[in-house]
N, C-alpha and C positions, 0 to 999 in steps of 0.2 A: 654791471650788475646794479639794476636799482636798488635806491636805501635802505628801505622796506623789506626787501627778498632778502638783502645780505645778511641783515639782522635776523630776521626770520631764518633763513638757512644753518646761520652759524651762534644762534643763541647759545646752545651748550658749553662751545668754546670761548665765546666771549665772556661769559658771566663765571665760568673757570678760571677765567686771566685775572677777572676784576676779582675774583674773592680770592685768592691769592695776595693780590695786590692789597684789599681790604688787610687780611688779618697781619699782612708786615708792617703794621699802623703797631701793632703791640711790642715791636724790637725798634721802633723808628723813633728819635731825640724829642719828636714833640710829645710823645706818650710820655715816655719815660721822666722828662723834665718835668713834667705834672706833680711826682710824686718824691722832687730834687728834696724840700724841705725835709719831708718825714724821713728820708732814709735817712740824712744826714743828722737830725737828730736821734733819730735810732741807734744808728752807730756810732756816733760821738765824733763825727766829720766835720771837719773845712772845709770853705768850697772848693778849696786846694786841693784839698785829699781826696773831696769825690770828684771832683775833677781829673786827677792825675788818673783815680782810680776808674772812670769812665774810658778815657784814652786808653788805658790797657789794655782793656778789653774789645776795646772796638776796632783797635791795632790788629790783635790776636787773633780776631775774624776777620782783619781782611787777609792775612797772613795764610788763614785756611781755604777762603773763599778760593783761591788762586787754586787748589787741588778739588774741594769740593765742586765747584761752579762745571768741573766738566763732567759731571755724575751724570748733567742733563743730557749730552753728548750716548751716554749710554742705557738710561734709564726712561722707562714713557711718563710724562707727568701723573697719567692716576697711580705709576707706583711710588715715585720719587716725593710726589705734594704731600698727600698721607702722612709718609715718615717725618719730613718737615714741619708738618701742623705737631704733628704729637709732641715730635721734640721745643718747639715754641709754648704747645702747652705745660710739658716738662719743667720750660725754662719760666714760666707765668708761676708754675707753684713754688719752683723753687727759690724766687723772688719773696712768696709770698710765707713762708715756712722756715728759712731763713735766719737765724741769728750769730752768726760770726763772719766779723767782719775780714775776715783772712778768705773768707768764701764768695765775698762779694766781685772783685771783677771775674770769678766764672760765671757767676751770673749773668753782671752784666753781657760778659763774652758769649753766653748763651741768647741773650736774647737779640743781642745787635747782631748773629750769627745767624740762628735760625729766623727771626722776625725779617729786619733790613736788609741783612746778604740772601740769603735762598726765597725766602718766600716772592720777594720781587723780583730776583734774579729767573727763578722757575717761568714766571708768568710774562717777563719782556720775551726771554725765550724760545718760549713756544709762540708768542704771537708772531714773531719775526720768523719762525718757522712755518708756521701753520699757512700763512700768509704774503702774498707774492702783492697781488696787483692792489690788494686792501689792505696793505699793510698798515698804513697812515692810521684808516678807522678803528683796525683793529688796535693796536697800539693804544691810541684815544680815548677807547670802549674802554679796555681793560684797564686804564690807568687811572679812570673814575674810582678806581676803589683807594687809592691813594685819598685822592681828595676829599672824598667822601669819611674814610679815616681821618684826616685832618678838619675836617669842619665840625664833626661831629663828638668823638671819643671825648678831645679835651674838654668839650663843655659839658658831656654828661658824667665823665668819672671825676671831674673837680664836684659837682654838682650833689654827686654821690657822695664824695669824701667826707660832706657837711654831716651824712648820716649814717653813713657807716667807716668803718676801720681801714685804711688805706690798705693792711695786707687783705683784708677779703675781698678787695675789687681785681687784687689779684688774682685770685682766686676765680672772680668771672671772666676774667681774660683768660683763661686756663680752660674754660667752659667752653667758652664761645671758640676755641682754637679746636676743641675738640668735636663739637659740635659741626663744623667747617669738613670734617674726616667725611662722616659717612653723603654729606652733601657734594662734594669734590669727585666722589667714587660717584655717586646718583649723575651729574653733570657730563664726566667722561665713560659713563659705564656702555656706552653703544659706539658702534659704527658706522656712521651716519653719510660716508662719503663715498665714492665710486672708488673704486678697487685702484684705477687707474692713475688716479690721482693720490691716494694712499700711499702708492709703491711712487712716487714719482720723488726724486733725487733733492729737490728745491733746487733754488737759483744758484748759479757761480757768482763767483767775484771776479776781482781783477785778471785779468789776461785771461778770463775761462777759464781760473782754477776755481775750486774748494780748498782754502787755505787751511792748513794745520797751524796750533799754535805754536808749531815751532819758526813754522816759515815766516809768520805772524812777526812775531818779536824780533827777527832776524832784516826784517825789512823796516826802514826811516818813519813808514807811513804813519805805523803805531807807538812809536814814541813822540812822533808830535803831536799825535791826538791826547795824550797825557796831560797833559796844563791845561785843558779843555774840559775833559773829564774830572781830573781832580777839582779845578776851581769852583764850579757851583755848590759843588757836596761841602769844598770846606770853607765857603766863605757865608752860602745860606744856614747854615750850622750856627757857624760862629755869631750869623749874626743875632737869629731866635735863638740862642745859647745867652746872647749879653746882654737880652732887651730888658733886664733891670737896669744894669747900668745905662745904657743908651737914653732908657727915659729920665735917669737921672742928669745927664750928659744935657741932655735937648731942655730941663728944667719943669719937666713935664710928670703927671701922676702915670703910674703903672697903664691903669684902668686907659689912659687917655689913649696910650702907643697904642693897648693890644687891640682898639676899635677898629683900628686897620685892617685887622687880621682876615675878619670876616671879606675884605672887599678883596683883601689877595686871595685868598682860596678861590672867590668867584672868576676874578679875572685871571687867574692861572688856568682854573679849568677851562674857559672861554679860548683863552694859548692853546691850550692842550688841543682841545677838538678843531682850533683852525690850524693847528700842525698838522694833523691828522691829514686835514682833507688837502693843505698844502702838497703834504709829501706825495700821496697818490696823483697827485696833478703836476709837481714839478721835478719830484726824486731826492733823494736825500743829497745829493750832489750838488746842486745850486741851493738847497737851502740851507745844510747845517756847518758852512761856514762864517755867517752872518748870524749865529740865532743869539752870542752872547754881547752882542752888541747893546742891547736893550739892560742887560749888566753896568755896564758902563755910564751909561746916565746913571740908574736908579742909584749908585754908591756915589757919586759925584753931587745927586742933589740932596743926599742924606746925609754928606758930610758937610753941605751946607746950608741943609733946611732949617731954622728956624719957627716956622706955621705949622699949622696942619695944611695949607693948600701945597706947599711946596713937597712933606710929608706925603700926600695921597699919593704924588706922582712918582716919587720914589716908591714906595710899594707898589703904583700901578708897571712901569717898567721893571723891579723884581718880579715881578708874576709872569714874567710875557715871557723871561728867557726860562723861568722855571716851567713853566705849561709844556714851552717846545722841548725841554729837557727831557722830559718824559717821553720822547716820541723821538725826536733823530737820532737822537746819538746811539738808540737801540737797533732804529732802522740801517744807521750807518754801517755797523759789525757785519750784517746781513749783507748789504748790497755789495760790499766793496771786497767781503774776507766770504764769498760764500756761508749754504747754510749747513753743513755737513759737519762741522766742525764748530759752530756759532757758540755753544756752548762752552768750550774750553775757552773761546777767545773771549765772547762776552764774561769771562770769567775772569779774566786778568782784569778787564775795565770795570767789572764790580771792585774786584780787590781794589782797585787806586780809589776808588767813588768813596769805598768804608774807610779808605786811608786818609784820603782827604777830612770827611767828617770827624775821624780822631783829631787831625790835627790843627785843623780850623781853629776850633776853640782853647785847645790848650798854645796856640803860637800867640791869639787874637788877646790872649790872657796875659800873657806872659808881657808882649808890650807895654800890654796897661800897666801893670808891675813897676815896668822898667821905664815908664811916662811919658811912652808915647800914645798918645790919646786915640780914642776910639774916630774919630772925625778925622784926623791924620791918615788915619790906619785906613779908615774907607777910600781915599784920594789912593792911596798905594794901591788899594785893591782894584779899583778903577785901571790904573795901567796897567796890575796884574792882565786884566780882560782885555785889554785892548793888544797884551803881546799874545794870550792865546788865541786872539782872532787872526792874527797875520799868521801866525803859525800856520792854522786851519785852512785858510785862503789858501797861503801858498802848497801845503800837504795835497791838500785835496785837488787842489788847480793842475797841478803833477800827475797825478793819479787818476782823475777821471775819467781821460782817454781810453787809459788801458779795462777800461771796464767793456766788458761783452759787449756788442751789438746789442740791447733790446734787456738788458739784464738792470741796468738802472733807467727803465723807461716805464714807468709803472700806467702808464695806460693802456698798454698794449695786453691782449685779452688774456689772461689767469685765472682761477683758482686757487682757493684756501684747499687745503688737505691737512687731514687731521694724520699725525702722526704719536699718539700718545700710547 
């Protein structure tokens, strides 16, 4: 399928994944962190306290995510996304409305819940469903709304804050989630695909099954992908979680670190769309045991950067395993564990993804505490990556055999089929 036709054929479902994917910018650490100061002053918090009290919550949801995440398994995204927006906007006012602090990590837990666990869980989802031989692109497509949340939100609702009241910008996040409702419905409200392909089963996994997640957890495959899954969620966290200290660390102003920020988003998304087109040309299988290698450098030259040259390339290597991030490790659920069941299992790897993010920053913290340094800490996190790469290598190296004839071959001729 040319590029053109694809896009054109499957707009509705792509621009459903990305606006999904947009509006979990409003439950995801870099939102939320925008508005660390006022809460904390509002309620009379530590960074200890909101801190602890952050981890709570974002524990608690992935503790749910693990029952919730297989709703998708039985639910079509226009009825499943709907309820999710509403309750994100639910959880934007509740944020915004607010005043006791015994009430605060349900908050939080509502929005790291509904925002970061379901809304981007719904939308990996269904593109790793929807999608056989374009999975890569689709993936890619859809995940622009992440980035595009992150390039954008934090600079216009700091922006905002200068002129209006940080609880009413909560209050437009609450808009804009509900506003997302009847657009989401408008998006998926036709059926736009041949009957045949509608009804058609999706891909197997290993040895030609469609895995359940009990068969799932019960086989080696998926606990080694664990330290994989967990490590970017909690060490990318932790690390936009600390970069006040870190610029203090490095002897450098705020303003100086965050200039970076803009060239990761670009070069991440840059990852993102060449994972994309990797995956449909080489399969999840040769490449996402290799993709957090590029981890490896970037904490190694940021534990000893000193400049900004040596800094850029450490941000340019975080971006590159974060881009692919957003693309294999989705694709992987799919090719290896069938898609029949994708839901429930991409459910348990969201749960460790939100678990990781809890505990990134509250372990990365604690060190400090206890004085071990942040530059220390990134050298540790460095060999962290380099054991869940041998992991992965060897996991997957095991397992790729047993994958169907032509089932992890994604150029072999397929169809998207919309199943919502």
């Amino acid at each position: 399928m040319k590029a053109a036709g694809f896009f054109v054929q499957n707009a509705p479902f792509l621009a459903a994944g990305a606006l999904m994917t947009f509006m979990s910018s409003f439950g995801q650490t870099f939102f939320i962190s925008i508005f660390a100061g006022e809460i904390q002053e509002a309620f009379g918090l530590s960074h200890g306290q909101w801190g602890g009290i952050y981890m709570m919550g974002t524990t608690l949801s992935a503790l749910v995510m693990v029952w919730a995440g297989g709703l998708t398994d039985i639910f079509r995204v226009r009825v499943l996304g709907p309820v999710v927006l509403i309750g994100l906007a639910a959880a934007c006012m509740a944020m915004s409305l607010n005043r006791l602090v015994w009430l605060l990590p349900l908050v939080v837990f509502s929005l790291r819940f509904f925002g970061q666990g379901m809304s981007s869980h719904i939308a990996v989802v269904a593109m790793a469903r929807w999608f056989v031989a374009t999975r890569g692109r689709a993936l890619s497509t859809a995940s622009l709304g992440f980035a595009f949340g992150e390039a954008f939100l934090p600079i216009l609702f700091v922006a905002l804050m200068t002129l209006i009241d940080w609880r009413y910008l909560w209050l437009v996040g609450a808009v804009l989630c509900l506003a997302g409702v009847p657009l989401l419905g408008w998006l998926l409200g036709k059926e736009r695909t041949p009957k045949k392909l509608a009804k058609s089963p999706g891909n197997v996994g290993m040895h030609g099954l469609h895995w359940t997640r009990g068969q799932a957890l019960r086989a080696p495959l998926f606990w080694i992908m664990v330290p994989a899954t967990l490590g970017p969620a909690a060490f990318n966290t932790a690390l936009f979680f600390h970069q006040v200290h870190l610029a203090e660390v490095k002897g450098w102003s705020h303003i100086e670190l965050v200039s970076f920020f803009p060239l990761y988003t670009l070069v991440s998304i840059m990852a993102m769309v060449l994972s994309g087109w990797a995956l449909d040309r080489f399969g999840a299988a040769r490449l996402t045991p290799f993709y957090q290698l590029p981890m490896v450098a970037s904490f190694l030259i940021l534990a000893m950067a000193s400049g900004p040259v040596a800094m850029f390339f450490g941000f340019l290597f975080l971006a590159l395993t974060t881009g692919a991030n957003a693309i294999l490790p989705n694709a992987f659920w799919a090719d290896f564990y069938g898609t029949a069941h994708i839901g429930s299992i991409k459910a348990m790897a969201a749960a460790v993804m939100v678990l990781g993010s809890a505990i990134g920053p509250g372990l990365t913290g604690l060190m400090i505490d206890l004085g071990f340094g942040l530059e220390s800490q990134f050298i540790a996190i460095a060999g962290y990556f380099v054991f869940a790469t041998v992991l992965m290598a060897l996991g997957i190296g095991k397992a790729a055999p047993t994958l169907r004839r032509g089932s992890d071959q994604p150029n072999s001729r397929s169809q998207s089929h919309e199943r919502t």
